[in-house]
C-alpha positions in Angstrom: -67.3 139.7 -73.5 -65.3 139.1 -70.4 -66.4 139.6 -67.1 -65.5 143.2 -65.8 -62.4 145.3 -67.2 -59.5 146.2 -66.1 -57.3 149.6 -66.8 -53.6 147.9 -67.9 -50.3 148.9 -67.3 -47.6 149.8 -70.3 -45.2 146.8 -69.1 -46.6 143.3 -68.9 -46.5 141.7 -64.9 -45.5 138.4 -66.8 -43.4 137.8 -70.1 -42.0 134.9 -72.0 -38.8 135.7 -74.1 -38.4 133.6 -76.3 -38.7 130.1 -74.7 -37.7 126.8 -76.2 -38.1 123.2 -74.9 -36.7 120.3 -76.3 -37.2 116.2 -75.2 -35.3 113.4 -77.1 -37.0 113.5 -80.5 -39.6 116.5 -79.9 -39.5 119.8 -80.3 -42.9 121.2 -77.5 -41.8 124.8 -77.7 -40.0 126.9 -79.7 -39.0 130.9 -79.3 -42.3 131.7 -77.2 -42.6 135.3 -76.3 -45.5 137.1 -75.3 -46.4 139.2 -72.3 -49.2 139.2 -69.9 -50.3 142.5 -67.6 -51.4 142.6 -64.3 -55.1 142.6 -63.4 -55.8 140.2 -66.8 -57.0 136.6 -67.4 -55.4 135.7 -70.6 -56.5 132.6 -72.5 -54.0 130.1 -73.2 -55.5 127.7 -76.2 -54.8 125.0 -79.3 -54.8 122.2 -79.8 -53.9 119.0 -77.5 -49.9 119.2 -78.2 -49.9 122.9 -79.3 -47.3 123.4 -76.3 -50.1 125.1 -73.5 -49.3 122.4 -70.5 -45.2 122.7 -71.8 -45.4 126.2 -71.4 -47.2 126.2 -67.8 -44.6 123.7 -66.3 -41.8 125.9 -67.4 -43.5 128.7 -65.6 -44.4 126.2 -62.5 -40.5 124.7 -62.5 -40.9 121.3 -63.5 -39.2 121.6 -66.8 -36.4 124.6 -67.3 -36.4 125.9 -70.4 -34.1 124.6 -73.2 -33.1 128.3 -73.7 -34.9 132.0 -73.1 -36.2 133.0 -70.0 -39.2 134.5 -67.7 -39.7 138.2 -66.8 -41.4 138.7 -63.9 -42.4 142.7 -63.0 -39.2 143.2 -65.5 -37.0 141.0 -63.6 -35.1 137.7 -65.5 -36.1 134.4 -64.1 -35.4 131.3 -64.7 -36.2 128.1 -62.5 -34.6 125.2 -61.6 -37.5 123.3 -59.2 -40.7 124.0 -58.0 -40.0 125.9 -54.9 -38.0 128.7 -57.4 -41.5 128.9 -58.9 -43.6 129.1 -55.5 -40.8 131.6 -54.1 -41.7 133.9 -57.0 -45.1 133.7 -56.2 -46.2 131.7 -58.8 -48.9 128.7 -58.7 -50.5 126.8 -60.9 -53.3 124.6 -60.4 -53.6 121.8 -62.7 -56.6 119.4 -63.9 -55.2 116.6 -62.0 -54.9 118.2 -58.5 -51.7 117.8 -56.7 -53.2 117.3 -53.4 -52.8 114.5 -50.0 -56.2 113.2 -49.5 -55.5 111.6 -46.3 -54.5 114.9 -44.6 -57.0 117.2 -43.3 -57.8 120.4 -45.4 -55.8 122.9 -43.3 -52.4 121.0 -43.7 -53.1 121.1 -47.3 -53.5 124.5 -47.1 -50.3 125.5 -45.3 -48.1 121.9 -46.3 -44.4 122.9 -46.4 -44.9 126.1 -43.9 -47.2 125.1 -41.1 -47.3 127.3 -38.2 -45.1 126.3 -35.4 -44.5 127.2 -32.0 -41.9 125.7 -29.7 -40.7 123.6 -32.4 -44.0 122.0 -32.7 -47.1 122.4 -35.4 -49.2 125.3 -33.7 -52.6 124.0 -34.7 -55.2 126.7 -33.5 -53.0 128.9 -35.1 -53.3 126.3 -38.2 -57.2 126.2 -38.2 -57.6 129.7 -37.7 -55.4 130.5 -40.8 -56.7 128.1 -42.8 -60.4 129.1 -41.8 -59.3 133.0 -42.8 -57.8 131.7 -46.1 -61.0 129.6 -47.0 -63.8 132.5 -45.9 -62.1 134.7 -48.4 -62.9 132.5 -51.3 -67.2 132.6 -49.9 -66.8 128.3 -49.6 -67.9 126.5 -46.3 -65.3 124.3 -46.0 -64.1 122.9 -42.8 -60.6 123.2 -42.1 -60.2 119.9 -40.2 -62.0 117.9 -42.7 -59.7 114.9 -44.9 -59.4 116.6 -47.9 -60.2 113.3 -49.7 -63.8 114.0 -48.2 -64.3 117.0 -50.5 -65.7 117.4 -53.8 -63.4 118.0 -56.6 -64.8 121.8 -57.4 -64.2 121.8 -52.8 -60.6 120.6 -53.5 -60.1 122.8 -56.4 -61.0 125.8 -54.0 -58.9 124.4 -51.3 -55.9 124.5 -54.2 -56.9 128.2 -54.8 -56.5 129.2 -51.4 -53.2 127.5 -51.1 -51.8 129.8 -53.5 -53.4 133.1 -51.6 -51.7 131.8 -48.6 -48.2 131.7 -50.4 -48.9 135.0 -51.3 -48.9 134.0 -55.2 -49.2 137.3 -58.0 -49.4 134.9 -60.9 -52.0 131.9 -60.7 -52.4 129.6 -63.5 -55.5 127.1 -64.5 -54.9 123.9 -66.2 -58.6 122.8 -67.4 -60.2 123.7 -64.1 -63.9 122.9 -65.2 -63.7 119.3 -66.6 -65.0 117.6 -63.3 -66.7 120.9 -62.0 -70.5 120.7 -61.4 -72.6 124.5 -63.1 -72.6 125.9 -59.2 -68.9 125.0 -58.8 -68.0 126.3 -62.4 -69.9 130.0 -61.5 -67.9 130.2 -57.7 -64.7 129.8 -59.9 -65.7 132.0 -62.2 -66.5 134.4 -59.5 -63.3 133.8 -57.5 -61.1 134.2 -60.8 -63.1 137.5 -61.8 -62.4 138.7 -58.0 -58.5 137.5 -58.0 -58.2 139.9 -61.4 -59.9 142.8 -60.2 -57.5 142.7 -56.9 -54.7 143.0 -59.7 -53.5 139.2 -60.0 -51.9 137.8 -63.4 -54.0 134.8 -64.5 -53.3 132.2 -67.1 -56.5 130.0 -68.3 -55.8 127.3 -70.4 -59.3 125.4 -71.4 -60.8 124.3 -74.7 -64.4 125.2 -73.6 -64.8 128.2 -75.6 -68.1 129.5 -74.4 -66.1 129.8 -70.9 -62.7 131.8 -72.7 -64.9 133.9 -73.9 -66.8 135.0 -70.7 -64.1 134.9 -68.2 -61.0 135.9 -70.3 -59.9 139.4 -71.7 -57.2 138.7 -74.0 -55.7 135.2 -75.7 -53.0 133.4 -76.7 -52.7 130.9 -79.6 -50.5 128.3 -80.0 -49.6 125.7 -83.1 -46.9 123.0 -83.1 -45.3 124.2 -80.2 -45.1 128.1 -81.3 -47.0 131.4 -80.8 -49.3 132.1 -83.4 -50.9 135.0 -82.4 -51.7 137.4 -79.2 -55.9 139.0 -79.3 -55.4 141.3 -77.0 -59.2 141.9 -76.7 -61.7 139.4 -76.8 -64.3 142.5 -77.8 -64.1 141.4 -81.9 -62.8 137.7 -81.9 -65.5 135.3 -82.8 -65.2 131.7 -81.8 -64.6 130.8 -85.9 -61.5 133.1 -85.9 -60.1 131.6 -82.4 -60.5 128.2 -83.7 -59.0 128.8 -87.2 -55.7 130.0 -85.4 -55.6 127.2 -83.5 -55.9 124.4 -86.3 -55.3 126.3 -90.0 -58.7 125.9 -91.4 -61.9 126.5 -90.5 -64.1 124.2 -88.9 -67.8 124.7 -89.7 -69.2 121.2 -87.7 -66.9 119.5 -85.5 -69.3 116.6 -85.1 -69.8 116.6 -88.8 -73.0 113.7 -88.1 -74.6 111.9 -90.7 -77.7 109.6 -90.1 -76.5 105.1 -90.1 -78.4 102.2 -90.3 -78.9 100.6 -87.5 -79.2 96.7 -86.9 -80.4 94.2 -84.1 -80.4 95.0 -80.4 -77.0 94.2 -79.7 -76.6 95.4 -75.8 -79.1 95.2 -73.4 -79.2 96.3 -69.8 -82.8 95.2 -67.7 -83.5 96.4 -64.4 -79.5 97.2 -63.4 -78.9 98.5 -59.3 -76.0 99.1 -57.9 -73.7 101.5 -56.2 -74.7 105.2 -57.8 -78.2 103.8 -58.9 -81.4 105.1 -56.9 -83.0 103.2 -59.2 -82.8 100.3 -61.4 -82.0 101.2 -64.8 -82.5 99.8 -67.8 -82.0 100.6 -71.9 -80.8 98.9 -75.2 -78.5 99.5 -78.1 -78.3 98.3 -81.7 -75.7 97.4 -83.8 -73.9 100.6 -85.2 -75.5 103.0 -83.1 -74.2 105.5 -80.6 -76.5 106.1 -78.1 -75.6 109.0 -75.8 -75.7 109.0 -71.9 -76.0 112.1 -70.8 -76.2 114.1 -67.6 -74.7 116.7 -65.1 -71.5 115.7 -62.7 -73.5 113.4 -60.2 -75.8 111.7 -62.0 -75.3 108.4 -62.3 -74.2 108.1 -66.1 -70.4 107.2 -65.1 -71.9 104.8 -62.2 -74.0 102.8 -64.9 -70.9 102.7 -67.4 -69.1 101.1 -64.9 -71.4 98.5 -63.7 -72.0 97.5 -67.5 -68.2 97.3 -67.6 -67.9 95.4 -64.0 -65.6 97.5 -63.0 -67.7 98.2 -59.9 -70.2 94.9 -59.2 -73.6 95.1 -59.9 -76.6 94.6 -56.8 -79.0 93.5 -59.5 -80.4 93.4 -63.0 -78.9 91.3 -66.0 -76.8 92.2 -69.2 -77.8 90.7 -72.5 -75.5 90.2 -75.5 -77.1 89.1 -78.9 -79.9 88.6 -76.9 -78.0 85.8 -74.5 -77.8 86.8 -70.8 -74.0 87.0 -69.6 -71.8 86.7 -66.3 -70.3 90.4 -66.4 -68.4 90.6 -62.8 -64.8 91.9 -63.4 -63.8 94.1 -66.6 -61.9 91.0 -68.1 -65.0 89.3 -68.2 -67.0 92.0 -70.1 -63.5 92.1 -72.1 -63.7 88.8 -73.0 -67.4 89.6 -74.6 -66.3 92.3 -76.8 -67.5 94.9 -74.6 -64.6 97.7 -73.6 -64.0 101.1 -71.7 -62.6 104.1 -72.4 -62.7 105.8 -68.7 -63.0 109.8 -68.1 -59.6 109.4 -66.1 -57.3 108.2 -68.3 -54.4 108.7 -66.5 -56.3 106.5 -63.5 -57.9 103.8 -65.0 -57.1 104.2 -68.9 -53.0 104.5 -69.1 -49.9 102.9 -68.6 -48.5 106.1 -68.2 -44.9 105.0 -68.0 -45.5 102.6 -70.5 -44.7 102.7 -73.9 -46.9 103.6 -77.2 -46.5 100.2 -78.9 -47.2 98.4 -75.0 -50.1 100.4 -74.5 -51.4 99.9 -77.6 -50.9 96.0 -77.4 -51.6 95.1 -73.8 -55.0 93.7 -74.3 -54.4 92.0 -77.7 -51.1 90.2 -76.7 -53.1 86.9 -74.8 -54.4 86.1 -77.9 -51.6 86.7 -80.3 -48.8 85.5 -78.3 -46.6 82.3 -78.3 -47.2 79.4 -76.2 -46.6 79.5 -72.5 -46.8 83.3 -72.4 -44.1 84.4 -74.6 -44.7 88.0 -76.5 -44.8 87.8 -80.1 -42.8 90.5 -80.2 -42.8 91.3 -84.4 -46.9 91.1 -84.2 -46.7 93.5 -81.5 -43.9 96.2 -83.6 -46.6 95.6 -86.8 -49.4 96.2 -85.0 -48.3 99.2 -82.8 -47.3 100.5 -86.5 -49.9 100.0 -87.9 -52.4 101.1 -85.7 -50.4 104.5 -85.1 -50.9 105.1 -88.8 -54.6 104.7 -89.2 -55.5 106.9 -86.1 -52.9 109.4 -86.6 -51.0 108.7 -83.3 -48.5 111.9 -83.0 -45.7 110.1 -81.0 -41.9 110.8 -81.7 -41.5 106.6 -82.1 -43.6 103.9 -80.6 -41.6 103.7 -77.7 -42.0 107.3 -76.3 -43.4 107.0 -73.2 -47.2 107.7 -72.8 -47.5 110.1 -70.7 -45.4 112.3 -72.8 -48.1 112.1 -75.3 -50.8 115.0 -75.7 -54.4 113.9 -74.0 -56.2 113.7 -77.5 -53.1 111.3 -78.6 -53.3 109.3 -75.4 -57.3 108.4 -76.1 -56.2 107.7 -79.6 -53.9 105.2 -77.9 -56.6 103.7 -76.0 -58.8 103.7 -78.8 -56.2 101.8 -80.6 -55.4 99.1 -78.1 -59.3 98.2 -78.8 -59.4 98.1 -82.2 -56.4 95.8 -81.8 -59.3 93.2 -79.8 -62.0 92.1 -79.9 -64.5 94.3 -80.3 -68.7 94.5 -80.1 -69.5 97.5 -78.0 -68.2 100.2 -76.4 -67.9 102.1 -73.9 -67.1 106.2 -73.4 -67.2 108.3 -70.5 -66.7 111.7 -71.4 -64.5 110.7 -74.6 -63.0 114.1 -75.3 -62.6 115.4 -71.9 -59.0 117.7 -71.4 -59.3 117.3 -75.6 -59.1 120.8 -77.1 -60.8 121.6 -80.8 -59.0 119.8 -83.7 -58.1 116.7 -81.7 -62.0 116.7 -80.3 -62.5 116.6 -83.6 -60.6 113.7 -84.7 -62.1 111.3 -81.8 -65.6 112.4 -82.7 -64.5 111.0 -86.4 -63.3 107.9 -84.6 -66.7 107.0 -82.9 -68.4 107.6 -86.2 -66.1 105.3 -87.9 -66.5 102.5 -84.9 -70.4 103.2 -85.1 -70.1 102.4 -89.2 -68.1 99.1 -88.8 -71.1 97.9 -86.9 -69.7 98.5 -83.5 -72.3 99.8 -80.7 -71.7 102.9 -79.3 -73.1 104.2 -75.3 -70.9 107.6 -74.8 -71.2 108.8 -71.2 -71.0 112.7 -71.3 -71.9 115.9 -69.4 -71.2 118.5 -72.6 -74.8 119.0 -73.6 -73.4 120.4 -77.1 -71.3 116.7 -77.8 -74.1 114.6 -76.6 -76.2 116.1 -79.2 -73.7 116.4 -82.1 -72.6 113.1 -82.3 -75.3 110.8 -80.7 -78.2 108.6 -82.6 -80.3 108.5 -80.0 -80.2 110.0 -76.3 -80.6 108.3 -72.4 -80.7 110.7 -69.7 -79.8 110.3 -66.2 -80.9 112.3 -63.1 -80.2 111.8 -59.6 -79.1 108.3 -60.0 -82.0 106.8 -62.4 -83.1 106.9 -65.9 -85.0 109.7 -67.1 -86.2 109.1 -70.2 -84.5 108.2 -73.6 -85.2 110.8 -76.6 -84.9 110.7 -80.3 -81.8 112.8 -81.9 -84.7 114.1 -84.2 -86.8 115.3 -80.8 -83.9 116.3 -79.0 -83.0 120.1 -77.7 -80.8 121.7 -75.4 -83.6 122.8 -73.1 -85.6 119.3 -73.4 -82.3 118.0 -72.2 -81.9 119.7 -69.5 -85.0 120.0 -68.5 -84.9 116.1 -68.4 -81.1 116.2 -66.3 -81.9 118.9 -63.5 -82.8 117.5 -60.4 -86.6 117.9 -59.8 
């Protein structure tokens, strides 16, 4: 059940009439109406490419509506820009934060209307605002710090109160707990659960069910682009039901696991230091296994990825391959091993976001399939992209839709895809289905089984206790920067897990 209740009025504070969005070739939304009161948190969820993030930048500005319109407090609205959206006191606060590291916390707070006086930024005016804006939300945070300083759950805060200072009615959250640490999640939680009960419209769009259900009162499902269905009360949906609106059947075990043989050490990492490490680490993995690297935001499981990977250089320690030590000291090197990444930040590190389907797909491949002296095979390139699409179920208009149009479940399918097109021996996953909602979770999971089947090995960084131990054969847990033991799937538990994570 939600946290605390709320009396609601007859007329929703919020309403979508019947909203349609169209890009060249897609259809996102079509005829969306539903309401939402006052004083609520409504739950926003399906599927990756259901229409939740279409839906929140019509209501933010970025995208007008290809017909239909807002109601806000019974009024018709519809927005051209951003600033129509802010002016209506509307904010939304999205996974990746829209925020200027470089300037200090306070400008952040107040960028677009800082206090002036005499024609000139008034800024003991500015830090005493800011100050007032951040002790409302319980969070020492120092006003004249660089926000880039802060923690991602501090900057998420910071982006909080930068909607309380515009005065904002209607806040929306666009998978606010993916990089969130447990004492970060529980002071959102707390600060959502107080912005409701002051009488504030929320959105909540997330695909972590066991957090919809405790912080939200009512949902919202969407399918292809439509409305499926409005619960107004969470008091008799079961996660089963929520899930079999989203995706049309039912599903019983996303991770659906079954036990593999397993061959010869294929990866081995002895004694590895480097920055993130307190201490050296070091592990093995076989052929055709997935071996699961878990632990909480801070630990050191991304850290070690990367220094596998050479994306950040090791201090010390040695790699094996097949048993052979080898030179791993930029990504193209581990590349040229067979041994790939699929980053937690895909958008950072993972995508060509302006790029297209078929050159994302092909971008690693192409040295090794194209002509002489440099020159793109460009018919290998159209097959493969084609064909690669096909076998992991790419939902793109055409291959050359731009990828950052695609859904986040579509866009690791991409990068999945532009490995399989290489050379590949092992693998590399840090949190593989984060921003990924149900069906499409699904799916990926499916796609690590099948790599771990072809013989590929496996080491999937994650901090969702309930993935790690669905889909991995065996499991390495980090703590505090160092290695804290590896367990069995057979001798594994929740609690043994965590036990093994929390800082002593």
């Amino acid at each position: 059940m939600a946290l605390g209740s709320t009396v609601q009025p007859s007329t929703p504070y919020l309403e979508f009439v019947h909203i349609s969005k169209s890009f060249p070739g897609v259809r996102a939304l079509e005829d969306v109406s539903f309401g939402v009161h006052s004083g609520s948190v409504r739950a926003l969820v399906g599927e990756n490419g259901a229409g939740k993030s279409t839906l929140l930048k019509v209501l933010s500005g970025v995208y007008r509506p290809t017909s239909g319109c807002l109601k806000i407090d019974g009024s018709e609205r519809t927005f051209s820009e951003t600033s129509d959206s802010l002016a209506a006191g509307i904010s939304v606060i999205y996974q990746e934060l829209v925020t200027v590291p470089k300037l200090r916390v306070a400008e952040n707070l107040f960028l677009g209307h800082l206090p002036r006086r005499r024609g000139m930024v008034d800024y003991r005016r500015l830090y005493e605002d800011a100050r007032h804006a951040l002790d409302s939300l319980a969070d020492d945070i120092d006003p004249r710090t660089p926000l880039g300083r802060l923690s991602i759950g501090q900057q998420q805060m910071t982006e909080i109160a930068k909607a309380l200072t515009r005065g904002s009615r209607i806040l929306a959250f666009d998978e606010p707990t993916s990089s969130l640490s447990a004492r970060e999640i529980e002071k959102l939680f707390a600060v959502i659960s107080r912005l409701r009960d002051e009488g504030r419209t929320i959105l909540y769009v997330s695909h972590r069910m066991e957090e919809i259900f405790r912080i939200c009162d009512s949902a919202t499902v969407f399918k292809d682009g439509r409305h499926v269905e409005t619960f107004n009360s969470m008091d008799d949906l079961t996660q089963d039901i929520l899930i079999n609106r989203m995706v049309g059947r039912d599903i019983k075990d996303v991770y659906n696991y079954s036990p593999r043989t397993h061959g010869d050490v294929t990866i081995e990492v002895r004694n590895m230091t480097g920055p993130g490490l307190r201490k050296p680490v070091s592990l093995a993995a076989r052929s055709g296994e997935i071996l699961g690297l878990f632990g909480l935001v801070g630990a050191g499981r991304t850290e070690l990825l990367k220094l596998i990977y050479g994306a950040t250089r090791r201090a010390g320690g040695e790699i094996l391959l097949n048993g052979v030590p080898i030179d791993i000291g930029t990504p193209r090197d581990a590349i040229d091993h067979g041994i790939v990444f699929c980053s937690e930040n895909r958008k950072a590190e993972g995508i060509i976001p302006l790029g297209s389907v078929q050159e994302n797909i092909n971008i690693s491949a192409r040295r090794r399939h194209g002509h002489r002296f440099g020159i793109i095979n460009e018919s290998w390139e159209r097959r493969n992209a084609r064909e690669q699409v096909r076998a992991l179920d790419v939902r793109t208009p055409g291959l050359e839709q731009k990828l950052c149009n695609l859904s986040g479940g579509n866009q690791q399918k991409v990068i999945l895809a532009r490995w399989l097109s290489d050379q590949m021996t092992v693998i590399l996953f840090d949190d593989p289905t984060r921003g990924i909602d149900g069906g499409a979770r699904s799916e990926i999971y499916g796609l690590i089984r099948s790599l771990a089947e072809r013989g590929v090995t496996v080491l999937m960084g994650s901090s969702d206790l309930p993935e790690v131990l669905g889909v991995s054969d065996r499991i390495a847990v980090m703590r505090d920067g160092s290695l804290s033991g590896i367990v069995e799937r057979t001798d594994a538990s929740e609690q043994k897990l965590l036990s093994m994570a929390l800082p002593v």
